[in-house]
C-alpha atoms as a printed R data frame, in Angstrom:
    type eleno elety resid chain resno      x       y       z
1   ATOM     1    CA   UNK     A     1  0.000   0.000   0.000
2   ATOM     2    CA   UNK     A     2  2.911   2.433   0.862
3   ATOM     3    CA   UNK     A     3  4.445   1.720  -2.728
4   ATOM     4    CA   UNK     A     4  1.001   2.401  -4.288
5   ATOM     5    CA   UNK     A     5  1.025   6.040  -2.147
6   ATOM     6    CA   UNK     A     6  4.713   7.036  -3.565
7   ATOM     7    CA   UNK     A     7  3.379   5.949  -6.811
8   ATOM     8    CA   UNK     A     8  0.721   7.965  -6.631
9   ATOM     9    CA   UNK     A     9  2.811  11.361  -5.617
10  ATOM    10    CA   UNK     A    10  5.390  10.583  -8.145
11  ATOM    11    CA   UNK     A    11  2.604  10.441 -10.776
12  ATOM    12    CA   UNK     A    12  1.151  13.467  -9.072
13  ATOM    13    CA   UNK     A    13  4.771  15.017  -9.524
14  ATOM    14    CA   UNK     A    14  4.936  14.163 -13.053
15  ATOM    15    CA   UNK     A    15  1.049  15.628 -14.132
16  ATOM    16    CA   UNK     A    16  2.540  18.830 -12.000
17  ATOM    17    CA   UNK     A    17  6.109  19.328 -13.505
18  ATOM    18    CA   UNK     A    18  3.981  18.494 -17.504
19  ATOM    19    CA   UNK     A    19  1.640  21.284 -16.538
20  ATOM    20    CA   UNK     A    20  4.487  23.913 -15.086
21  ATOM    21    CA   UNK     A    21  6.129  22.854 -18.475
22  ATOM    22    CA   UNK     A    22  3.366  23.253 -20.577
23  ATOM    23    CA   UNK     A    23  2.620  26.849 -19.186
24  ATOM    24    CA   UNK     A    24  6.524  27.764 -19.359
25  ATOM    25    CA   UNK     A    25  6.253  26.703 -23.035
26  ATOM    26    CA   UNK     A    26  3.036  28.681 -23.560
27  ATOM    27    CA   UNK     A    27  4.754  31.868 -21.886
28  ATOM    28    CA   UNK     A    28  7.732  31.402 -23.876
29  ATOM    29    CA   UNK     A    29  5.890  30.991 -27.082
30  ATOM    30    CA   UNK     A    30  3.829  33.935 -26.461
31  ATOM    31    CA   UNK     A    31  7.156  35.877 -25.961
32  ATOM    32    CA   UNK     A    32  8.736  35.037 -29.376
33  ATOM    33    CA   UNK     A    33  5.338  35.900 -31.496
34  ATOM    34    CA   UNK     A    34  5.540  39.389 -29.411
35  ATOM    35    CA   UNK     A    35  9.361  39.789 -29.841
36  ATOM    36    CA   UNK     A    36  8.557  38.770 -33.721
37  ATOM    37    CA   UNK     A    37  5.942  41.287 -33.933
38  ATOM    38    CA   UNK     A    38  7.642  44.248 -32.581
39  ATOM    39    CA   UNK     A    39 10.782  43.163 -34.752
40  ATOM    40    CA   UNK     A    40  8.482  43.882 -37.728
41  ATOM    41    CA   UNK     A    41  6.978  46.763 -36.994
42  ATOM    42    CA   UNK     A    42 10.139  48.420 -36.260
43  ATOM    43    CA   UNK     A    43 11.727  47.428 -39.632
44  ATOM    44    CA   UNK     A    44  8.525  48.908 -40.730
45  ATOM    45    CA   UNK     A    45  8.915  51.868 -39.283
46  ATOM    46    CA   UNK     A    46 12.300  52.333 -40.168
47  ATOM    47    CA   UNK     A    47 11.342  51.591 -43.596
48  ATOM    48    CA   UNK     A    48  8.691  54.477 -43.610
49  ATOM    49    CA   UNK     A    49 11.342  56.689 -41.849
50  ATOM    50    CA   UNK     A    50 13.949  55.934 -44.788
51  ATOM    51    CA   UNK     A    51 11.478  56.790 -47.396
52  ATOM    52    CA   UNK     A    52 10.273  59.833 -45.422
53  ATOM    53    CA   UNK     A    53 13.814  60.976 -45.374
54  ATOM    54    CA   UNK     A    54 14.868  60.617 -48.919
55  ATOM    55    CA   UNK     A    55 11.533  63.019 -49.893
56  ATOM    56    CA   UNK     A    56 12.409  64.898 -47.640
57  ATOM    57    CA   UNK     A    57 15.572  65.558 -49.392
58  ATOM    58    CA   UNK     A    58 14.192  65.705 -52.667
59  ATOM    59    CA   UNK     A    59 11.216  68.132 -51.658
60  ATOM    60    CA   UNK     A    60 14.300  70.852 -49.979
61  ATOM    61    CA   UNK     A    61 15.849  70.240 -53.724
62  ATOM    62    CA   UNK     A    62 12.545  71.307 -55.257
63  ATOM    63    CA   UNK     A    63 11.832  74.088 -52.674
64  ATOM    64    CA   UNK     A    64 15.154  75.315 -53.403
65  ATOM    65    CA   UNK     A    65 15.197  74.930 -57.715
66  ATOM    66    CA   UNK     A    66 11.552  77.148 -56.937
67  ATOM    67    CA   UNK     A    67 12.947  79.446 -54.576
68  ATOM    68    CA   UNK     A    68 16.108  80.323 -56.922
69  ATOM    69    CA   UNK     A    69 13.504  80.423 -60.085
70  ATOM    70    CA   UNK     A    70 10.754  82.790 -57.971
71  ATOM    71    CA   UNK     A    71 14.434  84.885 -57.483
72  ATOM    72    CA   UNK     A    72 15.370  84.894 -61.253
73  ATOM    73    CA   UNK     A    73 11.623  86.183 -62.188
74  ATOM    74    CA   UNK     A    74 11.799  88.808 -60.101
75  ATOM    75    CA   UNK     A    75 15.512  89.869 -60.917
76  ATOM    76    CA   UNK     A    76 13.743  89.711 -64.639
77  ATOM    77    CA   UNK     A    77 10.433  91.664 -63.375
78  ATOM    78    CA   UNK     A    78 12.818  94.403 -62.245
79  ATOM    79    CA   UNK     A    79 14.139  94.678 -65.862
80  ATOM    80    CA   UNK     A    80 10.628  94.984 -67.440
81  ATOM    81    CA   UNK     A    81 11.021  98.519 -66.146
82  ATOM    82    CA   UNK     A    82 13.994  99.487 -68.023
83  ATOM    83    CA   UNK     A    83 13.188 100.556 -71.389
84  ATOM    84    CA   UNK     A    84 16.671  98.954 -72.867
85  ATOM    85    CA   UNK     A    85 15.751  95.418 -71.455
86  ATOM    86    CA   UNK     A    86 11.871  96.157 -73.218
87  ATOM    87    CA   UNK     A    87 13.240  97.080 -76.339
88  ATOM    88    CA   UNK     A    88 16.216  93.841 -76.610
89  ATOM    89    CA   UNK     A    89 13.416  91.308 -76.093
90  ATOM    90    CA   UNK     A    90 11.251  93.229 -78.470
91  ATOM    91    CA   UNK     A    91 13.938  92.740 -81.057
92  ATOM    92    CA   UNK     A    92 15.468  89.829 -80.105
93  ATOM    93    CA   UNK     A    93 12.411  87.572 -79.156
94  ATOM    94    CA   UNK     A    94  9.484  89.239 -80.871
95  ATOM    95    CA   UNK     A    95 11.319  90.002 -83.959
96  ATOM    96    CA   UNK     A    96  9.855  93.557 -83.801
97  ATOM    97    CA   UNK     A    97 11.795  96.641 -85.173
98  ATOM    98    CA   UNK     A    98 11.209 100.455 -85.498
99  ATOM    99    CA   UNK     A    99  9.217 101.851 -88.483
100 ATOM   100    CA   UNK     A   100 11.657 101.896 -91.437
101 ATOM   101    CA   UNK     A   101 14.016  99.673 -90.336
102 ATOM   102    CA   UNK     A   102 14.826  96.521 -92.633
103 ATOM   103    CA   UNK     A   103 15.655  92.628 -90.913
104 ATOM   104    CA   UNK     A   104 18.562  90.814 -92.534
105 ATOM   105    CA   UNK     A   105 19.074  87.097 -91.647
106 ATOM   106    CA   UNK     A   106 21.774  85.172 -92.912
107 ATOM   107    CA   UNK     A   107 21.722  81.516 -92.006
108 ATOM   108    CA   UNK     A   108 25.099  79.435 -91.897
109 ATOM   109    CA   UNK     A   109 26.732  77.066 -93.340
């Protein structure tokens, strides 16, 4: 009867050390899909930040090709004034010319 009682606690023993086991395993599993997760999203969000960065980049190139052009238009806006500027792109890009006065083009060889 005694050897059926420590038979009995060691299977006890056993069905307690399975279940500890079992629970340690669930705990541990649970960890790794979490660590797995958050491994993702970070290389998702660096990713994102990567991309962010480069158009970043790319938009201060653009602001700064606009900002130099919106400087160049109003360098040229200043010279609309001037009656010397008027009259060279009147004559030079309009192909206009006083009364009296003759055009002569000679095209090269």
């Amino acid at each position: 009867m005694i050897d059926e009682l420590r038979k009995d606690k060691t299977v006890k023993k056993r069905r307690t050390n399975t279940s500890f086991s079992l629970s340690m395993t669930v705990v541990c599993i649970a960890f790794v899909v979490v660590g797995v997760l958050c491994a993702t999203r970070l290389y998702d969000i660096n990713q994102r930040k990567a991309r962010l960065m480069e158009e970043s980049r790319q938009l201060q190139a653009q602001k700064q090709a606009l900002l130099d052009r919106n400087d160049a238009l109003l360098a040229q806006g200043a010279h609309s004034d001037d009656d010397v500027y008027v009259e060279k792109v009147a004559r030079d890009q309009l192909d206009m010319v006083y009364p009296g006065e003759i055009i002569f083009r000679v095209s090269g060889e």
